[in-house]
N, C-alpha and C positions, 0 to 999 in steps of 0.2 A: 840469778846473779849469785854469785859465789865470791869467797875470799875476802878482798877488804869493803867489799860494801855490803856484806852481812854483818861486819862489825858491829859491835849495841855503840851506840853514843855514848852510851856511860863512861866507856873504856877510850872513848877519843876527846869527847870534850867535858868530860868529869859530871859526877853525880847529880849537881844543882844545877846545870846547863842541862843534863839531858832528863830529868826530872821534869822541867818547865817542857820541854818539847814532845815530854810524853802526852801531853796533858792535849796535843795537839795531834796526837797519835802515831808522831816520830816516833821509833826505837831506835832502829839501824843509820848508818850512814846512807843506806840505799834509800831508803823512806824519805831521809831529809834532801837527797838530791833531786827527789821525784817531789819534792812540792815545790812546785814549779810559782814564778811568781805573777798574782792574779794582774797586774797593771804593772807601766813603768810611769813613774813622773817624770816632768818633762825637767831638765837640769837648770832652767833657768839660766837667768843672766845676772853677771856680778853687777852690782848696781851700788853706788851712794848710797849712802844712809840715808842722805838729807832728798835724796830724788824717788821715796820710794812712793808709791800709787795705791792709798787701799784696793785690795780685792785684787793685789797682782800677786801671782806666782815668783818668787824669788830665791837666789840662791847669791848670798852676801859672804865675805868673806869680814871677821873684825874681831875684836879683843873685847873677852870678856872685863867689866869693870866689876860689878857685885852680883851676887846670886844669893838669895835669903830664902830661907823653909820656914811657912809661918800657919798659927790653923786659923780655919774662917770658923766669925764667929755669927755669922749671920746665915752659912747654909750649910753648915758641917763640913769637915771634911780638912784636907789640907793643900796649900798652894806655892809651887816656889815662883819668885818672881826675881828672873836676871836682866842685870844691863849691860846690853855690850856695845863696843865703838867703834867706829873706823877713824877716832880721833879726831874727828868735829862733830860730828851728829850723834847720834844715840837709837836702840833701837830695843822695846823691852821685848822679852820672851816670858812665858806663861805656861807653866804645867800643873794642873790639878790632881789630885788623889783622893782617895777615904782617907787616907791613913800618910802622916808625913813619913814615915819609917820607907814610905814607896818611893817618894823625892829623892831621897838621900844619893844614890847612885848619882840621878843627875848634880845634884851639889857638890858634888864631889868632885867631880869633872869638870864643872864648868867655874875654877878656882878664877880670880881675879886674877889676870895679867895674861893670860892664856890665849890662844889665836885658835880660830874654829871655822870651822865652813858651815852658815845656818839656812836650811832653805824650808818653805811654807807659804801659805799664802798673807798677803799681807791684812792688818784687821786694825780698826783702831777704838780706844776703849781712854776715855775721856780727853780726847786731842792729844792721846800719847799714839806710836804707831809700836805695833807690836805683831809677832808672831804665836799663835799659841800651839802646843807639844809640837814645837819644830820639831823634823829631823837635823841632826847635825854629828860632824866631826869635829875632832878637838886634835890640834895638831899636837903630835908627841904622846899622843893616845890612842886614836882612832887611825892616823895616818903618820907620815915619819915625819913629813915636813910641810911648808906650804906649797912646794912644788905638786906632792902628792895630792894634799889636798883639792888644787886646784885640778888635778888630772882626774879626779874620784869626780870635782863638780861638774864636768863636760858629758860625762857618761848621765844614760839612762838609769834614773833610780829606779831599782825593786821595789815591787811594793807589795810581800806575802799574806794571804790568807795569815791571820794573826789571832792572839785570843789578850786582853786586859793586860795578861800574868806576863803575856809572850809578845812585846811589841815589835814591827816587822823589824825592825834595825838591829832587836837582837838574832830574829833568824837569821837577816843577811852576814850577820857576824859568823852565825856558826856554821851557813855553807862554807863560806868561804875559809874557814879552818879545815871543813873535812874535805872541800875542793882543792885547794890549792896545792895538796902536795901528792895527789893521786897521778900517775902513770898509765899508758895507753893498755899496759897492761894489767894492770887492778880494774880495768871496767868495758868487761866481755860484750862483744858488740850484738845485738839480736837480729841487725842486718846482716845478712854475710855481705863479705869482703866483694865478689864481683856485682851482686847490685847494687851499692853502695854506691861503688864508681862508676857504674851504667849509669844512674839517676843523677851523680853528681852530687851523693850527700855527704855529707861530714860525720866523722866517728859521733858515737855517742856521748866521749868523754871531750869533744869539740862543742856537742851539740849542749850538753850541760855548760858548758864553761859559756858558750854564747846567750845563753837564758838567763844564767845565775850575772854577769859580770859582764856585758855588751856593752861594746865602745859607742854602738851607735844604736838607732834604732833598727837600721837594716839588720844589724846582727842580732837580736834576740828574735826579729822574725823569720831569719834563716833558720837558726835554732830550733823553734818550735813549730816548722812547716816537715824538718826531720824526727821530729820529737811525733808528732801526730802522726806521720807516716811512719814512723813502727809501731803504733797503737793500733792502728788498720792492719797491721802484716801480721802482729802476733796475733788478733783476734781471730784475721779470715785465714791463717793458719791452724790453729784450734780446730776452728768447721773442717777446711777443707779435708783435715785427717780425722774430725768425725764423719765428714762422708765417703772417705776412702774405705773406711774400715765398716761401714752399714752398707756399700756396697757391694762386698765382699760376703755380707751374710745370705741366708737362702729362705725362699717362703713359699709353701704352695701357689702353686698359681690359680687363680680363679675368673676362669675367662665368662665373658658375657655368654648366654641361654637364648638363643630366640623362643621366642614364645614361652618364654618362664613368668616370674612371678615380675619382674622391671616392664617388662611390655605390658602385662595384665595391670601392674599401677596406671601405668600411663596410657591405661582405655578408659581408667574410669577416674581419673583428675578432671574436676569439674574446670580447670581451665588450665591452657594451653603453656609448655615451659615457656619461659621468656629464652632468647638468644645465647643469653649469656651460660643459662643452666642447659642447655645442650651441649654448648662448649665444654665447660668445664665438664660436663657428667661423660661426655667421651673422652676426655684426659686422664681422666679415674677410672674408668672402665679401663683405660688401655694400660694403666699402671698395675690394675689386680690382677689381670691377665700376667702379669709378666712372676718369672722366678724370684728375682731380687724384691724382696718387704717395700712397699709402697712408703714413704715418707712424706707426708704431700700437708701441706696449710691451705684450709679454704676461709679466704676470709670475705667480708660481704659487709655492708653496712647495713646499720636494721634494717628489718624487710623485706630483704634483698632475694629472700626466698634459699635458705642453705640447708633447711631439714629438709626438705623434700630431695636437694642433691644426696644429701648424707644415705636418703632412705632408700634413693635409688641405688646406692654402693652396697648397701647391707642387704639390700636382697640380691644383687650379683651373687655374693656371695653365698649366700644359701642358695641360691639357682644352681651353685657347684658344690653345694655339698657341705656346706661351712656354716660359721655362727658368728653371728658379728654383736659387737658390745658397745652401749655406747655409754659414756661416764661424764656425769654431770655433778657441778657443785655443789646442789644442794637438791634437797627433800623436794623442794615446791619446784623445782627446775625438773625434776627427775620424772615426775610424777606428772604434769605436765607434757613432757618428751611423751611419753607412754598415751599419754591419753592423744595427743596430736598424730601418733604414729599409727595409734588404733583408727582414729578418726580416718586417717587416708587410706589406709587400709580393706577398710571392712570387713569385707567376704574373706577375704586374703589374708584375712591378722586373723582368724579363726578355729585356723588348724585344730584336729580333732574332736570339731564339733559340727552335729547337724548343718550348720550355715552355713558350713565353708563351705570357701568355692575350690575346684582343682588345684592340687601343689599349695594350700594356702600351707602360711608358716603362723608362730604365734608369738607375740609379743611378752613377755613377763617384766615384772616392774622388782630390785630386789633395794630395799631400803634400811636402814637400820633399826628403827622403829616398827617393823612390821611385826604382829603377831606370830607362836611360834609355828602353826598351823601354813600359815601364810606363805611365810618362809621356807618353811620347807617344803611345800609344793613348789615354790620359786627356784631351789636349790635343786631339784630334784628334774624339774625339768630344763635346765640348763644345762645339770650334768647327763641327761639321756640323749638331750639335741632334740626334744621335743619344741624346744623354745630355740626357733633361727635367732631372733632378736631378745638379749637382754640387757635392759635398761635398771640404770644405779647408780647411785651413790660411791663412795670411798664404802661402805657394803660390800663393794663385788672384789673391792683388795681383801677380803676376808679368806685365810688359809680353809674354812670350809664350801668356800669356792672352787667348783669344778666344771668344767666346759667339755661337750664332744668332741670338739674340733673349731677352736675359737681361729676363722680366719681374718678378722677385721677387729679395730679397737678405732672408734669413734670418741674422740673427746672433745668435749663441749667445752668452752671458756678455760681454756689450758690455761691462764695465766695463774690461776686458781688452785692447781696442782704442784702440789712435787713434783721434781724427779724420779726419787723411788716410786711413790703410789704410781707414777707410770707404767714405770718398769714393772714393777710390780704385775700389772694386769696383763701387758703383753709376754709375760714368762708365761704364762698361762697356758700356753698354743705348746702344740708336739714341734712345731718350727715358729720362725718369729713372725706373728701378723703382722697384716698390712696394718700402716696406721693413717688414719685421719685427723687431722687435729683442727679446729672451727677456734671460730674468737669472731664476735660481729663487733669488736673493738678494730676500726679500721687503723693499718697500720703505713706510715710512711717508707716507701721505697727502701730508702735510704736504710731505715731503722729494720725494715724485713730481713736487708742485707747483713744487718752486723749481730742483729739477736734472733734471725733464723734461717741462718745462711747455710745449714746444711739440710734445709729442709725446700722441696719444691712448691711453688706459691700459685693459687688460684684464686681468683679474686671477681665476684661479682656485684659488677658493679652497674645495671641497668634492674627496676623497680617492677614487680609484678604488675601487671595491667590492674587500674583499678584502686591502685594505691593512692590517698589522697596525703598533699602535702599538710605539712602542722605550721601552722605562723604562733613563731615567738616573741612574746614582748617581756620589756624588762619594766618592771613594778617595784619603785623607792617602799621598801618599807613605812618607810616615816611619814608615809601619804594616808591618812586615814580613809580619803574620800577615794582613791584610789585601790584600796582593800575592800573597802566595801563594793567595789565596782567588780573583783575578785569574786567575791560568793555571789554576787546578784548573776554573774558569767556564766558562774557553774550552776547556779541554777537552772539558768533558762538552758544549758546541755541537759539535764537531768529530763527536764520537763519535755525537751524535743525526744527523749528516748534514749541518751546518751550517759556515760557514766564515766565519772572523775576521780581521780586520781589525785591525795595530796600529801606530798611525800616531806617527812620532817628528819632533821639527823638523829634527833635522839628519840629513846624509848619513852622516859618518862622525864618529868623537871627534876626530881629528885637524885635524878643517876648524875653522879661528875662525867661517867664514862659514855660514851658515846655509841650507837647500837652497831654492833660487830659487824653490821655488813657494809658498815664507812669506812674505808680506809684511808680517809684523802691523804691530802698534800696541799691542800689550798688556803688554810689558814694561816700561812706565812706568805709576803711576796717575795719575789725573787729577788727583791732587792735586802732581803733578811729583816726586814720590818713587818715581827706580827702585831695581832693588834692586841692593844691591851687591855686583858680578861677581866680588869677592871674594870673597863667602859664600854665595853661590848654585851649587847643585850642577850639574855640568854638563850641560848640556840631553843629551836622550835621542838617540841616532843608529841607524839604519836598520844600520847593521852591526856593528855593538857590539849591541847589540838581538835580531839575528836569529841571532850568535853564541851569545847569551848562553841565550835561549831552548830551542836547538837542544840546550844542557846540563841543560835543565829538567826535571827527573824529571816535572812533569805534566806534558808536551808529546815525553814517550819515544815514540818512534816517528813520530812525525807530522810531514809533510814542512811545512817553512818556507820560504817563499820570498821575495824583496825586490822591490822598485818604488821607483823614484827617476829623478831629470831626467837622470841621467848614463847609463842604459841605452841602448843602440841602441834602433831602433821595432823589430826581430825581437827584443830581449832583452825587451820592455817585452810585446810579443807573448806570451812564449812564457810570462814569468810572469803575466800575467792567465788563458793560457788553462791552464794549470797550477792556476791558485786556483779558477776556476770547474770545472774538471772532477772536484775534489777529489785529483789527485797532490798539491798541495801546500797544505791547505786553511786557513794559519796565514799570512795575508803581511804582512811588516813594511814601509810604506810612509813617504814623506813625504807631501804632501799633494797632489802628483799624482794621488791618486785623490778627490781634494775633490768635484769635480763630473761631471756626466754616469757616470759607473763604474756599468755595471749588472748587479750580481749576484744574483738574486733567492734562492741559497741562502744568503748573506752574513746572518749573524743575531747578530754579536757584534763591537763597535766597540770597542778601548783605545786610549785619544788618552795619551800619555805625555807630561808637561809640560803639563796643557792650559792652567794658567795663561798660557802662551805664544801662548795665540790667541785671537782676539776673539769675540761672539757669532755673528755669522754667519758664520764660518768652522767654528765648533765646530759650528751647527748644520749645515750644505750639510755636511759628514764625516759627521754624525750617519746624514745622508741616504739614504748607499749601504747602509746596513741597513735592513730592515723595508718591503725592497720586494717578498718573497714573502707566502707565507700562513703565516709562521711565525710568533710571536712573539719580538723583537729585544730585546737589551741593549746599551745605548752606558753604557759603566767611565772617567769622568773621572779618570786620577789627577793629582794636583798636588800643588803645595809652597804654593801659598796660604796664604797665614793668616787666618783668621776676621778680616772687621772692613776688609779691603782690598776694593778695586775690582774686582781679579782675582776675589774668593771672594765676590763679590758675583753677577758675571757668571757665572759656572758653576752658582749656586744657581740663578740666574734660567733658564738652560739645563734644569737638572734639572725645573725646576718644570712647566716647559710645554713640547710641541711644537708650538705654532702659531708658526707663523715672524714674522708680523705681530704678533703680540703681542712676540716678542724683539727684532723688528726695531725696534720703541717705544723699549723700555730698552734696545737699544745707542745708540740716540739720545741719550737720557740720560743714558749713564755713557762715551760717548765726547767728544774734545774735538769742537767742533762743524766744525773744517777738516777734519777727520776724514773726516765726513760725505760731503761734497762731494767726499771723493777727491783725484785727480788736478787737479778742477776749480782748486784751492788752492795748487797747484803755481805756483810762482814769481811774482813780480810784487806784487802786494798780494792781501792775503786781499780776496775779495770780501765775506765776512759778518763782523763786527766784533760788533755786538749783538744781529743778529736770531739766534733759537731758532726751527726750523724745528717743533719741535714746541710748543714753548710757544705761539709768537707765530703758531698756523695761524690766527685771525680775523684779523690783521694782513696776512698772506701771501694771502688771497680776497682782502679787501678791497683793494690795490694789485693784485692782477691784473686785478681788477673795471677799475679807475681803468685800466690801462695798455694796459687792450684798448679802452674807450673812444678815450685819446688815441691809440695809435696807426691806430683805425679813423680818427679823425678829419685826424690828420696823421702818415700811413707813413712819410715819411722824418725828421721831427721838425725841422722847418723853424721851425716856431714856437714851439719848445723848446729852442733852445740848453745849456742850462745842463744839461738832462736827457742831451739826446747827448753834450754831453762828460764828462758822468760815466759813459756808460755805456763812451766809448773810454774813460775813463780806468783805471776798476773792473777794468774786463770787454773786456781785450786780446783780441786777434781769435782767438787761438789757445783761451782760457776759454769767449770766447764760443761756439765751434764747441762746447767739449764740454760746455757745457749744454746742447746741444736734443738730442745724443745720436743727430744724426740720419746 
């Protein structure tokens, strides 16, 4: 957007107006027209004073009689209290403050003798009927006359996202000052001109005027059915010219080997791919083969079986000649990878050694913490191509990083990554590798389309033979006899052979902060009611926990161990290989063991506090049990209360393990910047009304439209108004971490 709606506010509706709407993250006039309003009230009916209804919605026309500022001396604070008439009846109004200095405004306004339009719901407060912080106009003030008035009360009231300082009625006030007197030409359209009229939508500077100021209801949802169809056009525009331009780049090609190292894995996989990973591992095969850089998402719900696809890409690639990388979030992730890779392997991951078998390659692990011994065998052998496969950490983005011939980059839990440290590893290669990008965070359709839309989707979604389901239950905290049923559970797994899992948010009681590898969003509901830290018990910790247990007459004898971000990697070592050998087969963790942690005798998950964490975090925990042949239980406990967003989400957990089904409803009951992550991080949200899941006919249909224009004009020469919404939206640093590439 350019011209007058990069204006500051400062400069259109003065210093202390655009002060208060800083506060709300207004600056520009562009900003203020783009916050769109969250509801409309409905206009009511003009109604007698004397016929009014508690608990009706109303909208009265009458004369103020008195209006007094007074302070309360019984709960602090200050209260005006007005009476106005329709000349028999009477009807009081009610507005509270801290501070009467806040009233004042309203008393001022609402002078005796004065004619107003007041609308609210009705309330009564000792057999008087009253409104409390109506909205209202004051004729001669807010509107010219009562014809006005009355034309202002038929319409759909605004009702904006607001803050104490900023009530919605002063935002409505101050669109409609930087609305009303703009021109079709002060506000550049990011439709073009003939789809516009193909679709049958309305300018932009239409489309605002119908949201901000609709005569009817029909018109603010015409409005913002155009308003969200160019939130869909600018985004799958974005993609579609990040994938114009990544298709345009070049990659060695690395076609499939018969009889290489990919056949020799899969002679000696002690069981059989499932359907799905043949699929997909021949849609990977046929994209390394090709010239153009592979782009491709595999995603999979736990389980689903995706290192073995990964592993079968990475040695394509060394079957031709190449070195593939795979980059994981953390130390215990990495290290982990490395050992699962060796483990498949064998003969084959041996290279250079008496035991290998023919053409074997070798696996190297490159960490940050590794000794310097360590490392530079690690470095030494990646940069000679002795090592097809090296496995790491943000390590391998180190400038004394060097590769033979990197032609694959494997990334594990992309959401976890920058942009740069991406790019970063794939500079790496004499040409651009292929890339793979994994996430066993199962993603909605919908959502794949608009935050990975320039990237190709594979998706497994049928369960290794053998894999046993987990039954969820949800466990009231406040149930004592119910906790104790808790450890008696985990016991009797311990004692069949099995090993438990109990995962807490925080590290210690003493921390305010919460352990680094939580990052919820579940502490608030979406209805903007958190709860209050006052009366909320204190979140569960990893050593208060593992103390506490250790006293547990059901868990007499049996060894407890901890996991958390604060361990060294030989502490973090010693207690994984401690849980899995069974010394210590009870471990209290954070959610450092969220993803990748593979224990196949793990058969018993207690998440403590799980109202503390969102659905797909609760599910990827769920994960690391019920990867043997055992059958698994995952023990929700929480403080939830029936009827909340939180005890919503853990029911929906309980109900199902298909991750693409949870991953729906957390679409649903998350806020929708939510969604997008990181993507949302600073600058302006890029989605304002579009629902990625509601609005998916919406979301085809503009990707439809935006691969069109950009096949037809790639650099958007003939679309002005659409590229600068797309700089404007979708800053370079957003941009990058949509395509995810």
């Amino acid at each position: 957007m350019t011209g007058r709606l990069d204006e500051p506010l400062s400069k259109v509706l003065g210093t202390r107006t655009a002060g208060s709407l800083e506060k709300l993250g207004l600056a520009t006039v562009g900003d203020l027209l783009r916050h769109y309003p969250r509801r409309y009230g409905a206009p009511g009916e003009l109604t007698r004073l004397g016929e009014l209804r508690e608990g009706e919605h109303v909208t009265v026309i009458a004369q103020v009689r008195t209006a007094t500022v007074r302070q309360m001396r019984s709960r602090g604070g200050a209260m005006l209290e007005a009476v106005v008439t329709d000349g028999h009846d009477t009807l009081q109004l009610t507005f509270f403050a801290k501070r009467a200095g806040v009233l004042r405004l309203h008393e001022d306004k609402l002078r005796a003798g004065r004619r107003g339009l007041f609308t609210g719901t009705v309330g009564d407060y000792r057999g008087r009927r009253q409104l409390t912080h109506p909205d209202y106009l004051i004729v001669g003030v807010d509107a010219a006359d009562e014809d006005e008035a009355l034309a202002e009360a038929s319409r759909p009231i605004p009702m904006y996202p607001a803050a104490a300082a900023v009530p919605t009625w002063r935002i409505g006030r101050a669109v409609r000052a930087v609305l009303d007197p703009l021109t079709e030409a002060d506000v550049p359209d990011p439709i073009p001109a003939e789809l516009r009229e193909r679709r049958g939508l309305s300018t932009l500077l239409e489309a605002l005027r119908l949201v901000h100021v609709p005569d009817s209801d029909a018109d603010h949802r015409r409005g913002r059915e155009r308003l969200r169809f160019e939130e869909a056009l600018v985004l799958q525009t974005a993609l579609a010219r990040r994938r114009a331009d990544h298709d345009a780049l070049s990659a060695t090609a690395r076609p499939a080997r018969a009889g290489g190292l990919v056949d020799a894995l899969d002679a000696r996989l002690p069981y059989a791919l499932t359907a799905g990973q043949h699929e997909v591992g021949a849609t990977i095969a046929a994209d390394l083969a090709r010239e153009t850089p592979m782009l491709r998402l595999l995603q999979g719900d736990v389980g689903a079986g995706k290192t073995v696809v990964a592993l079968r890409a990475m040695l394509q690639v060394v079957d031709a000649g190449g070195q593939a990388a795979l980059l994981a979030p953390t130390e215990v992730l990495a290290a982990q990878h490395a050992r699962s890779l060796r483990d498949l392997l064998g003969p084959l991951g041996d290279g250079g050694m008496l035991t290998a078998a023919d053409d074997a390659t070798r696996v190297v692990l490159l960490t940050g913490s590794q000794g310097f011994r360590e490392r530079r065998a690690a470095l030494a052998e990646a940069a000679s191509g002795a090592a097809g496969i090296v496995v790491g950490t943000h390590a391998l983005l180190g400038d004394t990083v060097q590769f033979a011939d990197l032609g694959l980059v494997v990334v594990d839990e992309q959401h976890r990554f920058g942009v740069e440290q991406r790019d970063a590893l794939r500079a790496r290669g004499r040409q651009v590798p292929h890339t793979l990008v994994m996430t066993a965070t199962p993603i909605p359709r919908t959502v794949a389309m608009t935050v990975f839309g320039d990237l190709e989707t594979s998706v497994l979604a049928d369960r290794p033979a053998g894999r046993q389901e987990t039954l969820t239950h949800l466990v009231p905290a406040g149930n004592a006899a119910w906790i104790d049923r808790v450890w008696a559970r985990v016991r009797e797994e311990v004692d069949r052979g099995g090993r438990a899992y109990v995962v807490c948010p925080r590290i210690d009681g003493d921390s305010e902060e919460e352990a680094e590898e939580t990052p919820l969003d579940a502490l608030a509901d979406d209805a903007g009611e958190a709860p209050d830290a006052s009366s909320r018990p204190p979140l569960a910790a990893v050593l208060d926990v593992a103390e506490a247990l250790r006293a547990t007459d059901a868990l007499a004898g049996i060894g407890i161990g901890v996991m958390h971000g604060r361990l060294t990697p030989e502490e973090k070592d010693h207690a994984m290989a401690a849980f899995a050998s069974g010394e210590a087969p009870v471990l209290v963790a954070t959610t450092v063991i969220e993803v990748g942690v593979d224990v196949p005798a793990a058969t018993a998950m207690v998440i403590l506090d799980a109202q503390h964490f969102g659905i797909s975090q609760l599910h990827q925990l769920r994960g690391r049990v019920g990867r043997g042949d055992k059958p698994s239980v995952c023990l929700l406990v929480s403080h939830a209360q029936e009827g909340t967003v939180a005890h919503e989400r853990l029911g929906a957990l309980a109900a199902t393990t298909d991750g693409f089904a949870l991953a729906e409803k957390d679409v649903e009951l998350r806020r929708e910047g939510d969604v997008l992550g990181a993507a949302q991080s600073g600058g302006r949200n890029s989605l304002r009304l579009l629902r990625v899941v509601r609005d998916a006919k919406v979301i085809e249909e503009a990707r439809a439209e935006a691969a069109a224009l950009v096949g037809a004009d790639p650099t958007l020469a003939d679309h002005p108004g659409l590229a600068d919404a797309i700089a404007d939206l979708l800053d370079p640093e957003r941009e990058d971490f949509l395509t995810r590439s």
